[in-house]
mmCIF file of the C-alpha atoms, coordinates in Angstrom:
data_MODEL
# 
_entry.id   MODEL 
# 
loop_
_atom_site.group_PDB 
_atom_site.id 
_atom_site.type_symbol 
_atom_site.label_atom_id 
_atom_site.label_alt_id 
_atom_site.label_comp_id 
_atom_site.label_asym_id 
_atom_site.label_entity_id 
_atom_site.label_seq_id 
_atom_site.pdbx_PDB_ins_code 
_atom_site.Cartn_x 
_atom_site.Cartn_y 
_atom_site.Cartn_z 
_atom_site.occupancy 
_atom_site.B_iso_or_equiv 
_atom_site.pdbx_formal_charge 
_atom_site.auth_seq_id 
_atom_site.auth_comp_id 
_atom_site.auth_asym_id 
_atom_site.auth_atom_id 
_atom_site.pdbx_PDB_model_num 
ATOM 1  C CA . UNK A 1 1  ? 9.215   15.819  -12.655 1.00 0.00 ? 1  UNK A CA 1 
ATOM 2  C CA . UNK A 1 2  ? 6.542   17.918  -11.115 1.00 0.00 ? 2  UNK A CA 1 
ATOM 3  C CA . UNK A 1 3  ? 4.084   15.807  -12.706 1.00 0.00 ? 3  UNK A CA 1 
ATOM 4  C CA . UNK A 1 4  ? 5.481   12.957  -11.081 1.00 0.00 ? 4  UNK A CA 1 
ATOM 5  C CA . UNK A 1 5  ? 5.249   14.768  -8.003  1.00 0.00 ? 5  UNK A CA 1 
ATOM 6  C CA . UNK A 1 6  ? 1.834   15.889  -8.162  1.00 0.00 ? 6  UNK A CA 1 
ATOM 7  C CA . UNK A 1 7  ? 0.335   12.444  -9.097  1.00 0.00 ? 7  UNK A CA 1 
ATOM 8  C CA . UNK A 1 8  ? 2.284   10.923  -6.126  1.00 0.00 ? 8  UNK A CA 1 
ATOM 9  C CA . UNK A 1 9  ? 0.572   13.555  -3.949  1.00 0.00 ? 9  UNK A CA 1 
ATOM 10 C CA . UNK A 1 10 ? -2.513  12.379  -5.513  1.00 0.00 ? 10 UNK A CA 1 
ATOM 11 C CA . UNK A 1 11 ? -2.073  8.644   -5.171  1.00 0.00 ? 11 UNK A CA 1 
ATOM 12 C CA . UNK A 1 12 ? -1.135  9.240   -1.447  1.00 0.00 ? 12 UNK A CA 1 
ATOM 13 C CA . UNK A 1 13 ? -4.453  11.390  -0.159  1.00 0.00 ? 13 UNK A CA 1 
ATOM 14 C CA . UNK A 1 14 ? -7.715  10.904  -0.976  1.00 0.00 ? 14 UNK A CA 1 
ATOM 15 C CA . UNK A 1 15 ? -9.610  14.684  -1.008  1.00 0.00 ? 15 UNK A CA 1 
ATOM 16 C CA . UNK A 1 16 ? -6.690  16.392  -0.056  1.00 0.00 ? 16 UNK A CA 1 
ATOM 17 C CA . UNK A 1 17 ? -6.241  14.128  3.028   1.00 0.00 ? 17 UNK A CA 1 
ATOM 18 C CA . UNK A 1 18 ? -3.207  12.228  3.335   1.00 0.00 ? 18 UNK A CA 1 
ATOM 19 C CA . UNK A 1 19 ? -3.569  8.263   3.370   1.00 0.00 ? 19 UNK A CA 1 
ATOM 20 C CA . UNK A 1 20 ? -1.278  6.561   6.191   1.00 0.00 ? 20 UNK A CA 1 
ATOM 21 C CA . UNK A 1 21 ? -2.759  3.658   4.853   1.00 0.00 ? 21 UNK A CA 1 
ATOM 22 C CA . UNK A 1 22 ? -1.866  3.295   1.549   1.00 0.00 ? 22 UNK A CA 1 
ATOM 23 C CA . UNK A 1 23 ? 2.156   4.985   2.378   1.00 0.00 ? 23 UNK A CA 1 
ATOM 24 C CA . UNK A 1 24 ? 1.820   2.126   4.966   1.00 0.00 ? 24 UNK A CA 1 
ATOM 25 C CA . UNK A 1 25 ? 1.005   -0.399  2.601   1.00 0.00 ? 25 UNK A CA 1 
ATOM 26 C CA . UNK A 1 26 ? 3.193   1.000   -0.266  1.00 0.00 ? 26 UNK A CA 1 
ATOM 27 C CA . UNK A 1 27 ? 6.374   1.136   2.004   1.00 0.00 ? 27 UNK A CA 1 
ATOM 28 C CA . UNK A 1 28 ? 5.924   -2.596  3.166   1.00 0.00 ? 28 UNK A CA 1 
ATOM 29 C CA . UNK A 1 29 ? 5.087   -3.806  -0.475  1.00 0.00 ? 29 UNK A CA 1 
ATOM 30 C CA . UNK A 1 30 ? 8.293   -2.158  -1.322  1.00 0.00 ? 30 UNK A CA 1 
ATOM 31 C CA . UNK A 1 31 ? 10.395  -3.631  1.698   1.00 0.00 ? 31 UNK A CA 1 
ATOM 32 C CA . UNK A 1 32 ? 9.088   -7.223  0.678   1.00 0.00 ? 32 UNK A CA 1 
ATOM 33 C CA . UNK A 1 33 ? 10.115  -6.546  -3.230  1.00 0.00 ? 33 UNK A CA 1 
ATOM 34 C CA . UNK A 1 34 ? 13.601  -5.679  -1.734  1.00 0.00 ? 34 UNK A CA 1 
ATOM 35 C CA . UNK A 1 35 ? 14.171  -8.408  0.623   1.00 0.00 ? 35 UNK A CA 1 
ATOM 36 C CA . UNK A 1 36 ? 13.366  -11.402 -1.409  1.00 0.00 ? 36 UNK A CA 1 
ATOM 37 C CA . UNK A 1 37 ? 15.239  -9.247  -4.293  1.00 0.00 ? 37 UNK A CA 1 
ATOM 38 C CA . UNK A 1 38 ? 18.042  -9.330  -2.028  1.00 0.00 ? 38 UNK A CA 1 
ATOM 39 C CA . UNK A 1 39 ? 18.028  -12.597 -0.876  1.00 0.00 ? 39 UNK A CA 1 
ATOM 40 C CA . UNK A 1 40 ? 16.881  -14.437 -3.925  1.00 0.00 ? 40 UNK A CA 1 
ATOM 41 C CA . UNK A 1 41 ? 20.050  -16.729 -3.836  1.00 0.00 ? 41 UNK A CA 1 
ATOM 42 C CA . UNK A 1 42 ? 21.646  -15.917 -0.914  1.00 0.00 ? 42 UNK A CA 1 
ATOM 43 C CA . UNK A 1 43 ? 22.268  -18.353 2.155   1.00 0.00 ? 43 UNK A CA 1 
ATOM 44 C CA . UNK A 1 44 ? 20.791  -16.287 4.461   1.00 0.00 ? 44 UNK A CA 1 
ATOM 45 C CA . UNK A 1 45 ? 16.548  -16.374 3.448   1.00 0.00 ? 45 UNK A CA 1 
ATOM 46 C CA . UNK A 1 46 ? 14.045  -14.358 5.508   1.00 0.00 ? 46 UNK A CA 1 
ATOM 47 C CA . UNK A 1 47 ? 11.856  -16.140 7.584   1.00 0.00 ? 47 UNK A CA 1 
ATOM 48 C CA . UNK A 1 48 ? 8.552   -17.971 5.638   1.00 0.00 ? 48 UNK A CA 1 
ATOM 49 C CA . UNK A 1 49 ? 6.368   -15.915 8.919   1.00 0.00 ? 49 UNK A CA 1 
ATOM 50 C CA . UNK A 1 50 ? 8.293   -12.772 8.628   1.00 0.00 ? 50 UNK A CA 1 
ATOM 51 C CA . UNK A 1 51 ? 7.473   -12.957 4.728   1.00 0.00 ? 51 UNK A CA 1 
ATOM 52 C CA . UNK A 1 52 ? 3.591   -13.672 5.137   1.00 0.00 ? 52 UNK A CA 1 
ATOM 53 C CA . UNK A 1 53 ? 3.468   -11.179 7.630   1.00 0.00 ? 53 UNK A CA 1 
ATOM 54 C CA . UNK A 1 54 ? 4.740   -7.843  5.584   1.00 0.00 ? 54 UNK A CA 1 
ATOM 55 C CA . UNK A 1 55 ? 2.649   -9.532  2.786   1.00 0.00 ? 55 UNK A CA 1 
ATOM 56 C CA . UNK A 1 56 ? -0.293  -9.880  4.984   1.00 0.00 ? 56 UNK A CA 1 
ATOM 57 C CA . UNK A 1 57 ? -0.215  -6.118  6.411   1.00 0.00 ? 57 UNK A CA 1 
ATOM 58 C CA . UNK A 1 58 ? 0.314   -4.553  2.795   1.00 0.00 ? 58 UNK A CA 1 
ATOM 59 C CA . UNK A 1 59 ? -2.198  -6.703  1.229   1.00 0.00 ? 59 UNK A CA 1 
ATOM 60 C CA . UNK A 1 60 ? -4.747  -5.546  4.594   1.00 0.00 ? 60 UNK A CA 1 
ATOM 61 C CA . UNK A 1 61 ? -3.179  -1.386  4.393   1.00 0.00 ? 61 UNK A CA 1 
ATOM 62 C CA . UNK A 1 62 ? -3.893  -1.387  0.852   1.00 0.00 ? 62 UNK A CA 1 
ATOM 63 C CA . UNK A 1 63 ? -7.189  -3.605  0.544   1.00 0.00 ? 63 UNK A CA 1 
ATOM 64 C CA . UNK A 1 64 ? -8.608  -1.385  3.948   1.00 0.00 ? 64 UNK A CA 1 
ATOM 65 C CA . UNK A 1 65 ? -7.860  1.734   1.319   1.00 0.00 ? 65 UNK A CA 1 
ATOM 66 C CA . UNK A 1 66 ? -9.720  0.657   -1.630  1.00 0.00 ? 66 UNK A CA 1 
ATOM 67 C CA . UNK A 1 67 ? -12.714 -0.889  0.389   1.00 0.00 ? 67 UNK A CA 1 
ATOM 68 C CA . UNK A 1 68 ? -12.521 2.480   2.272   1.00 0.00 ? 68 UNK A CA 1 
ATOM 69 C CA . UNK A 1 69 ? -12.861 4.567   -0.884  1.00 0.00 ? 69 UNK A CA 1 
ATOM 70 C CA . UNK A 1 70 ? -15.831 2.104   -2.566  1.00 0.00 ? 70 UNK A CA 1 
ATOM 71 C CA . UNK A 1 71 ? -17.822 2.470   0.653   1.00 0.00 ? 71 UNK A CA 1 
ATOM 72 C CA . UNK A 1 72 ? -17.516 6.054   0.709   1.00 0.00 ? 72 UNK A CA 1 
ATOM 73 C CA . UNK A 1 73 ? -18.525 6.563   -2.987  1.00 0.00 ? 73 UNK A CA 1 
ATOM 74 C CA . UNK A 1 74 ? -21.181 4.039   -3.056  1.00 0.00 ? 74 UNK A CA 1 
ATOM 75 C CA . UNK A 1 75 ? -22.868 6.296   -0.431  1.00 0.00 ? 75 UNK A CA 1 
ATOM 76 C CA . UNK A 1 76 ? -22.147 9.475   -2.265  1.00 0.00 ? 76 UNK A CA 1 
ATOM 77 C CA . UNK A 1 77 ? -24.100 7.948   -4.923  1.00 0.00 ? 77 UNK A CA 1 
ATOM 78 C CA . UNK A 1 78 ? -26.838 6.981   -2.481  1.00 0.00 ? 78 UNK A CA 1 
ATOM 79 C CA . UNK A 1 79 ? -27.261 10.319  -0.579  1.00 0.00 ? 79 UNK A CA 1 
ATOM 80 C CA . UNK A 1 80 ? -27.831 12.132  -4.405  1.00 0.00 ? 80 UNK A CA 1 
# 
């Protein structure tokens, strides 16, 4: 369990920092999973713009993150 632990504390900050960004884009992937999970066959379907759009801000939250990170350590290579 606490290594569970530790590499979610990992996964979610980046140098120690915490990432709002990827818990951001975590949570709403998550929400999305659920919701068409939930409503896979039932008569009640989410909206087609209210889909898109938690796709849309989990795909930006966690695409933001990792072209974030290879800026920053493409100019940590540059700078030694």
């Amino acid at each position: 369990m606490k290594k569970l632990l530790d590499w979610a504390k990992g996964f979610l900050s980046d140098k120690g920092e915490a990432s709002s960004k990827r818990l951001v884009g975590l949570v709403c992937a998550g929400f999305l999973c659920w919701t068409l999970y939930a409503n896979h066959n039932s008569e009640h379907t989410p909206s087609d713009a209210l889909v898109w759009a938690v796709a849309g801000l989990a795909a930006a939250a966690l695409g933001f993150t990792t072209y974030e990170k290879a800026v920053n350590n493409k100019k940590k290579d540059e700078a030694e």
